[in-house]
C-alpha positions as CSV (number, residue, x, y, z in Angstrom):
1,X,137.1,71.8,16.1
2,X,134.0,73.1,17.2
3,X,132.9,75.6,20.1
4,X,129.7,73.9,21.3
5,X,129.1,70.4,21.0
6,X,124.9,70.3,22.1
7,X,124.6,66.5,22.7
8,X,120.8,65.4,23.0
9,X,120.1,61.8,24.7
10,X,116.2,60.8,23.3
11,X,114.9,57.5,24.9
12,X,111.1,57.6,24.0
13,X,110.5,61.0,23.7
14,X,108.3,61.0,20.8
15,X,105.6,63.8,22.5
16,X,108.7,66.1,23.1
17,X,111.7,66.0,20.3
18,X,110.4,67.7,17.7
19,X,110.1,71.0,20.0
20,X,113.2,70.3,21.6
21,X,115.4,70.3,18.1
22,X,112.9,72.9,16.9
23,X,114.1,75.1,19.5
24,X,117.6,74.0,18.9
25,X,117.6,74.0,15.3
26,X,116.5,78.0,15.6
27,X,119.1,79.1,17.7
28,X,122.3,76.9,16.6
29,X,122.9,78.4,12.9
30,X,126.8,79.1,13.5
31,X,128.8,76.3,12.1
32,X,130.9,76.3,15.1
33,X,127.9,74.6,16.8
34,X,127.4,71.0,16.1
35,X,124.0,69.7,17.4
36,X,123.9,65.4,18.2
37,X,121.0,63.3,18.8
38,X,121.9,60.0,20.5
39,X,118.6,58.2,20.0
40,X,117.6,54.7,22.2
41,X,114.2,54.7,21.4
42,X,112.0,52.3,20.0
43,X,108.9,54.6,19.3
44,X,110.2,56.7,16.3
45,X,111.6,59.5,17.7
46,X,114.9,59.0,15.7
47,X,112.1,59.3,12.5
48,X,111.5,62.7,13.8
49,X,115.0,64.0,14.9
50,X,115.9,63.0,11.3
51,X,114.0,65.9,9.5
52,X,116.1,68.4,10.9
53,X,119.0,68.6,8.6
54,X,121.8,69.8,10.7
55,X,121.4,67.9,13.6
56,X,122.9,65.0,13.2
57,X,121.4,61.4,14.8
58,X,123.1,58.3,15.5
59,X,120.8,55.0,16.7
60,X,122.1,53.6,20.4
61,X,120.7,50.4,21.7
62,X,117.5,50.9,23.3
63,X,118.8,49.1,26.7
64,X,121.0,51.9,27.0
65,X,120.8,54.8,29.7
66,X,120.7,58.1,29.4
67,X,124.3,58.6,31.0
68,X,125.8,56.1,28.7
69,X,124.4,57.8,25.7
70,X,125.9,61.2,26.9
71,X,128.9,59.1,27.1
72,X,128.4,58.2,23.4
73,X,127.8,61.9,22.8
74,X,131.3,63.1,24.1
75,X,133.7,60.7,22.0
76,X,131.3,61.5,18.7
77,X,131.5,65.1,19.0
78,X,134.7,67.6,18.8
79,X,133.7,71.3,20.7
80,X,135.8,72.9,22.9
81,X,132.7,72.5,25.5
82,X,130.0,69.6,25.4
83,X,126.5,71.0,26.7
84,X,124.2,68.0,27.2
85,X,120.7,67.5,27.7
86,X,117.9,65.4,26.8
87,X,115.2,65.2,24.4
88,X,112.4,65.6,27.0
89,X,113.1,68.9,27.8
90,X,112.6,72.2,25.5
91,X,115.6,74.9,26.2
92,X,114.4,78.6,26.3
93,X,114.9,80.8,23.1
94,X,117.8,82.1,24.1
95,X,119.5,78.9,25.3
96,X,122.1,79.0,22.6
97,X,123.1,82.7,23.6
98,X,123.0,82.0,27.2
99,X,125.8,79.0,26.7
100,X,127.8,81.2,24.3
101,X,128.0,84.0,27.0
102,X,128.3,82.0,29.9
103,X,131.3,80.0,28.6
104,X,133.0,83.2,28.3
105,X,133.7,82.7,32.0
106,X,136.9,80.3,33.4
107,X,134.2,78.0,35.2
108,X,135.0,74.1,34.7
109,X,131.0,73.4,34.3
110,X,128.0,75.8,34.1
111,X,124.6,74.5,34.4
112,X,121.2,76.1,34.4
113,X,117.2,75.5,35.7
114,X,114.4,74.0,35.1
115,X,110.7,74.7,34.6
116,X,107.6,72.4,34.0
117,X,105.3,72.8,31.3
118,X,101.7,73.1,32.0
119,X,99.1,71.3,32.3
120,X,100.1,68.0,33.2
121,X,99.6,65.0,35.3
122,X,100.6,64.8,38.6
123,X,102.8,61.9,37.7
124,X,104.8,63.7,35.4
125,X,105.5,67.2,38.4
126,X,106.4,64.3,41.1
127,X,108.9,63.3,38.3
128,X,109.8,67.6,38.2
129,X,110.1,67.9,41.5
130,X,112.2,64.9,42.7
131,X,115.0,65.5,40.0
132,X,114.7,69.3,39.7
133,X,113.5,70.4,43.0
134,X,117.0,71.7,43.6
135,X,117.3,73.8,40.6
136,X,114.3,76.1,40.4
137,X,114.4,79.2,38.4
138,X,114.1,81.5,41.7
139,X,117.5,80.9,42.8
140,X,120.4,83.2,42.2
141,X,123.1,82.5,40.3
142,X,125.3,81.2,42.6
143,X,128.7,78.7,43.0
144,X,127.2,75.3,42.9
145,X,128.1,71.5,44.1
146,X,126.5,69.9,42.0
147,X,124.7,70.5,38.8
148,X,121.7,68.3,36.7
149,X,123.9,67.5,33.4
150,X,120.4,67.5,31.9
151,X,121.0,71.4,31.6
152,X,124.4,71.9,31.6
153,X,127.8,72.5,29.6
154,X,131.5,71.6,30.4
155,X,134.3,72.1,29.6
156,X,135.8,69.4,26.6
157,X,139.4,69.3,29.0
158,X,136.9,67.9,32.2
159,X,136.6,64.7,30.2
160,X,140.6,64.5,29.0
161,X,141.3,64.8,32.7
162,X,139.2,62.1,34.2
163,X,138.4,59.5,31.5
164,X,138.1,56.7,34.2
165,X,135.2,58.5,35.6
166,X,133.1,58.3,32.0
167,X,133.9,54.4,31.9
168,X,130.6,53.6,32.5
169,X,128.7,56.8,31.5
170,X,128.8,60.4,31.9
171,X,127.1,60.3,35.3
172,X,127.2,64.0,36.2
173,X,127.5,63.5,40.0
174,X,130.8,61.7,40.0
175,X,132.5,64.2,38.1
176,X,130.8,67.1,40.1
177,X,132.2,65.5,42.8
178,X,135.5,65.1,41.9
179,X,135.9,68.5,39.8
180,X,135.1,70.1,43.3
181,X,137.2,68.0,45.3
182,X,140.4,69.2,43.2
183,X,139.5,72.7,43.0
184,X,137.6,73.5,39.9
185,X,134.6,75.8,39.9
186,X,131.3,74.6,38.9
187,X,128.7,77.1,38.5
188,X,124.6,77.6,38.1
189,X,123.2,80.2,36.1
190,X,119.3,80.9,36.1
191,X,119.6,82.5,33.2
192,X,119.9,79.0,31.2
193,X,116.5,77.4,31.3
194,X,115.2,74.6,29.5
195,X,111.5,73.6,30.4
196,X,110.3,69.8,30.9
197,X,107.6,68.7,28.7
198,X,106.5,64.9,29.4
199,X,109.0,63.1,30.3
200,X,107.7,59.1,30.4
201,X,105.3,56.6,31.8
202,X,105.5,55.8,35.6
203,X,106.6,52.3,35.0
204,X,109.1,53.6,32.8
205,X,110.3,56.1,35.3
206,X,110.0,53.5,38.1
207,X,112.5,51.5,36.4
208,X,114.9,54.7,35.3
209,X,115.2,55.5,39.0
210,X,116.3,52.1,39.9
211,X,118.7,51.5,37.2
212,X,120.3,55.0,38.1
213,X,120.0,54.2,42.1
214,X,121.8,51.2,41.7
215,X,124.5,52.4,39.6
216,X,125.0,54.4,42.4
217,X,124.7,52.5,45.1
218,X,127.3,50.2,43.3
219,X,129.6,53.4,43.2
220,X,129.6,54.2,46.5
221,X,130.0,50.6,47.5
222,X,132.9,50.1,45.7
223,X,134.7,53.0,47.5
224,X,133.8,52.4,51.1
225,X,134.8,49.7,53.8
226,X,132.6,47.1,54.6
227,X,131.1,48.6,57.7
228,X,130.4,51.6,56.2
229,X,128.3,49.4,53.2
230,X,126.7,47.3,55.9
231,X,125.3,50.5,57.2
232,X,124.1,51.9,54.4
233,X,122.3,48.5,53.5
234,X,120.7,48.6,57.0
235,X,120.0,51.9,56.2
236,X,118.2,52.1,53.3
237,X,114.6,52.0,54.4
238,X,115.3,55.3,55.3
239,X,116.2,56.6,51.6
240,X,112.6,57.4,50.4
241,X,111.8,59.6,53.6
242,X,115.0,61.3,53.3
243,X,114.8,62.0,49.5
244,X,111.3,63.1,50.2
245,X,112.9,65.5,53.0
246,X,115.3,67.1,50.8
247,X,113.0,67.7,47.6
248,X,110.0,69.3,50.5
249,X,113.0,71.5,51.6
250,X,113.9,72.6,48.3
251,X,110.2,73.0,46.9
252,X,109.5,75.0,50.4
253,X,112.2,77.5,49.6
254,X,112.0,77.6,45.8
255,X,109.3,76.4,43.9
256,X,105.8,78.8,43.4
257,X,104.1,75.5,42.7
258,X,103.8,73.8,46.0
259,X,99.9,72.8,45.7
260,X,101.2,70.3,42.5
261,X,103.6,69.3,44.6
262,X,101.9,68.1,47.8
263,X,98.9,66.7,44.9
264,X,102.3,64.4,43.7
265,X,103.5,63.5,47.0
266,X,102.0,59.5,46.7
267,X,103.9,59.5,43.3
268,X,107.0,61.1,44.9
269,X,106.9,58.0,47.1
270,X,106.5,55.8,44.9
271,X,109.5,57.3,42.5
272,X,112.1,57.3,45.9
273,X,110.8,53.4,46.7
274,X,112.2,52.6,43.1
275,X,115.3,54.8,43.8
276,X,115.9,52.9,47.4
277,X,115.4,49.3,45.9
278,X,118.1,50.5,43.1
279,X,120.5,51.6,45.6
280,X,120.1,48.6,48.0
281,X,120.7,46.3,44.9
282,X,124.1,48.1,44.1
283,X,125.2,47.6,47.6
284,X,124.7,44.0,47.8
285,X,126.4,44.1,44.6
286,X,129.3,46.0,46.0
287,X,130.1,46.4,42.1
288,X,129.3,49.5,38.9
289,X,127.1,48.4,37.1
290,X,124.0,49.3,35.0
């Protein structure tokens, strides 16, 4: 068995894969570290994972999410701990170290920060800022809620506990959730830092963020009565201003790059109307599904 299972989820991410195993491949030379690709791409990033020789890549089907491929990540790998991210993202130089160190505590899940590369378009920070905004490299490290699994390692007995919560993916927020609600410590640590490099197209995003909106929208559906779900259909015209609330509060507090971020403020929008229409859709489903 291994210590670290470092499982990768690539869909599209041929501008950024090559530096994210690069930075991988330098720091992960004990063989107690296993390094996995899952690759749903159809633009060749697979071609590029593959010339890194210990890093191993398996092809997923390109409809598949990235939740579902961490999923697919978990039952191919054997570490103790399973630290997941995703091809889009390039972890610091001492990423490796940070995990190793880190995982020397009795937390049930660590996870870490994220910065943006620069230049970029202002599409790409509204992407930064809605999913990150709450895990900026100014905080503290601190005992945490939730974590982004997209920097992040837990524990391999999180997974042999609650298998009925990875039926449908490794969707980070569920477990989160439910590791917190029986006790278990989950944990961020600035000093783990990966940095986001481009990440995809708008349309492409557009459509991630209603995929993933109405998985969860179908979750939460399926586990509240039927008033509660008829307010939270009535309700969700409301979702874009109240994600857009929650990321201004965290950028506010946090971030040093608020002129991006009101410049990305139409594209914000635009992201948290695909998120709403997602969520809606899995109420009116009332079912989870991707």
């Amino acid at each position: 068995m291994k210590d670290i299972s470092i499982v990768v989820a690539s869909r599209n991410t041929r501008r950024t894969i090559g530096l994210c195993l690069q930075a991988l491949s330098e720091q992960a030379h004990d063989d107690k570290i296993e390094i996995l690709v899952l690759d749903a791409s159809t633009d060749g990033s697979a071609e590029i994972a593959r010339q890194y020789q210990r890093i191993n890549v398996v092809r997923a089907d390109p409809a598949c999410l990235v939740p579902e491929l961490w999923k697919q990540g978990i039952e191919l790998t054997s570490g103790q701990s399973v630290a997941f991210t995703t091809a889009n993202f390039i972890p610091a130089g001492n990423w490796v170290k940070e995990l190793m160190l880190l995982l020397q505590s009795d937390h049930a899940a660590i996870g870490g920060v994220f910065e943006k590369q620069q230049p970029d378009e202002l599409s790409q920070w509204a992407i930064y800022f809605l999913r990150y905004a709450a895990y900026q490299p100014a905080l503290a490290p601190q005992s945490a809620t939730q974590l982004a699994a997209d920097n992040a390692v837990y524990r391999r007995w999180v997974f042999e506990k609650y298998p009925h919560l990875l039926v449908d993916g490794f969707w980070e927020h569920e477990v989160n959730r439910r590791l917190k609600a029986d006790g278990h410590s989950l944990f961020l640590a600035p000093s783990l830092r990966v940095s986001m490099g481009y990440f995809s197209t708008p349309a492409d995003f557009f459509q991630q963020r209603f995929l993933h909106g109405r998985a969860f929208g179908a979750e939460r559906a399926a586990h509240t009565s039927m008033p509660k779900r008829m307010f939270y259909i009535f309700a969700s015209p409301l979702i874009p201003l109240i994600l857009l609330a929650r990321v201004t509060m965290n950028v506010l507090k946090h971030s040093p790059h608020r002129f991006k971020f009101f410049l990305s403020v139409p594209w914000l929008i635009f992201y948290a109307v695909g998120w709403a229409f997602g969520e809606l859709s899995g109420y009116l489903a009332g079912k989870h599904s991707q």
